[in-house]
Structure formats: C-alpha cells, structure tokens
C-alpha positions in Angstrom: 4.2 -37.4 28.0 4.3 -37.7 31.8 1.7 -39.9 32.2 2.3 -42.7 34.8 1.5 -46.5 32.9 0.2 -49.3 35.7 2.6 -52.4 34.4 1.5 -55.7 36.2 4.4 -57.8 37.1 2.5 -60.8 34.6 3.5 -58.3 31.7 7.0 -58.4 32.5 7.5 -62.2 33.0 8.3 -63.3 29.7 11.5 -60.6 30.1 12.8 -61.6 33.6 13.5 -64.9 34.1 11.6 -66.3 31.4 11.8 -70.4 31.7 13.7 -72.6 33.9 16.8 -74.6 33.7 17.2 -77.9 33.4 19.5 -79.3 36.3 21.4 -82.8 36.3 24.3 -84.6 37.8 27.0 -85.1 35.3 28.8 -88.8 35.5 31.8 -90.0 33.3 31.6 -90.6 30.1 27.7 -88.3 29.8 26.6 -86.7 27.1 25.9 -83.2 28.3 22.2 -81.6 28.0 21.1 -77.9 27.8 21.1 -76.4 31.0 23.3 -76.4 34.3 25.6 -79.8 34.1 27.2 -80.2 38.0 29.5 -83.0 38.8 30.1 -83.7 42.3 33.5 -85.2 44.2 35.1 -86.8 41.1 38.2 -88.8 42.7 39.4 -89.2 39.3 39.7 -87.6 35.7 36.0 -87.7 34.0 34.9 -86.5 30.8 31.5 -85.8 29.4 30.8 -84.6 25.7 28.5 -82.4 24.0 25.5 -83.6 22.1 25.3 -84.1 18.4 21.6 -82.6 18.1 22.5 -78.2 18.8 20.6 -75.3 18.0 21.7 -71.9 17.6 21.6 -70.2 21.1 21.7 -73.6 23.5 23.3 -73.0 27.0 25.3 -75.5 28.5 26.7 -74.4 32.2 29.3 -76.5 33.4 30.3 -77.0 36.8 33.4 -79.1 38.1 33.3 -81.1 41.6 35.1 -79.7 44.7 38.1 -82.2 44.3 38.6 -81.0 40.5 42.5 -80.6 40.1 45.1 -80.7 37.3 45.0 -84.6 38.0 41.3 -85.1 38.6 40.3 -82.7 35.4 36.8 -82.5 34.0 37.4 -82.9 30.0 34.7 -81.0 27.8 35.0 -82.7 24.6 33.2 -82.1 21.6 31.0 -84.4 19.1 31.7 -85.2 15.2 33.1 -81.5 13.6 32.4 -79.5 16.4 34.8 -77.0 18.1 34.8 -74.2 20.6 35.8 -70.5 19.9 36.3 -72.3 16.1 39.8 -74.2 16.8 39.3 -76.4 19.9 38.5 -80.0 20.2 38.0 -80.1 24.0 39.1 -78.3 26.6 40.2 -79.0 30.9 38.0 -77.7 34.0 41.0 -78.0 36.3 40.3 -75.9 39.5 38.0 -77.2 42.4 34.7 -75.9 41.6 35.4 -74.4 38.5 32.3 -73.3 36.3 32.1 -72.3 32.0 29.4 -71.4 30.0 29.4 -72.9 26.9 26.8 -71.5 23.8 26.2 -72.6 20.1 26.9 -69.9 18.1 26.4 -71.3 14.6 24.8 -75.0 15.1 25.4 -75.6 11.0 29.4 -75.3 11.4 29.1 -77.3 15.3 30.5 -74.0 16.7 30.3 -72.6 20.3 31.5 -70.1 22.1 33.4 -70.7 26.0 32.0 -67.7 28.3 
C-alpha cells in the first residue's frame, strides 16, 4: 500500500530521546549514580565507586577531568561481588578528558559491561 500515514512528532517521542539524564559532579571518594558522572580538574588521583542498589540496563557515563594523567588517574571501582566485563575489580581513566560507558548487564551476578 502506498498510502502516505500523517505521524505527529508526539508519536515518536517515546523512541527519540525518550527521558533525560541525570548530570552531577563527581568528587573523591563518590558513589556514582545513573547517568553522566563528570569530574572536573582533579590535581590528584580520585576514585569513586559504583552503587550497591543496580538494575539490569543502568547507564553510568564517566568522564575524567582535563588534568587526568597516569599520576592523576580516575579509579572506577566496583561494590561488594561486582565486576566489569566478569573479571575486573576496577579499572584507570588515565588520559585527559577521557570518557567510558559503563552498563549492568546482569544486576543478580553485580556484572557490567565497559563500552
């Protein structure tokens, strides 16, 4: 059928762009939250951690301060049994500005994913 279907952009919402992110500051020693995590000129190492409540599909976006360097790393570590990509305990941001994606892939065996 050739017919030509009106589609109003309110039908399409809910598959482009659907919600918002949360955005916060990341400090030393935070517990990350779902979302975009940025951590701005970090004159030292810092570390933050991942939270102990996760459900299946949870975002976390990670992004290290401009100063981030082998010395001033941004240490991911995670909670209780978790891991990342099912052997890691935590892992280094080392590269000014660097950015990572972490997602729970399986929230009953603590398991996500790096992207």
């Amino acid at each position: 059928d050739d017919t030509m279907k009106k589609v109003t952009v309110e039908s399409i919402k809910d598959y482009i762009g659907a919600g918002t992110r949360t955005v916060t500051s990341g400090s030393n020693g935070a517990t990350l939250s779902k979302g975009i995590t940025f951590f701005n000129t970090h004159s030292v190492a810092v570390s933050a951690s991942m939270p102990t409540s996760i459900s299946n599909g949870d975002e976390f976006v990670i992004k290290a301060g401009p100063d981030c360097s082998s010395s001033r790393y941004l240490e991911i570590t995670a909670s209780g049994g978790q891991t990342f990509d099912a052997t890691l305990s935590s892992f280094r941001l080392e590269s000014p500005n660097a950015a990572i994606t972490i997602l729970c892939v399986n929230a009953g065996n603590e398991d996500f994913r790096l992207i």
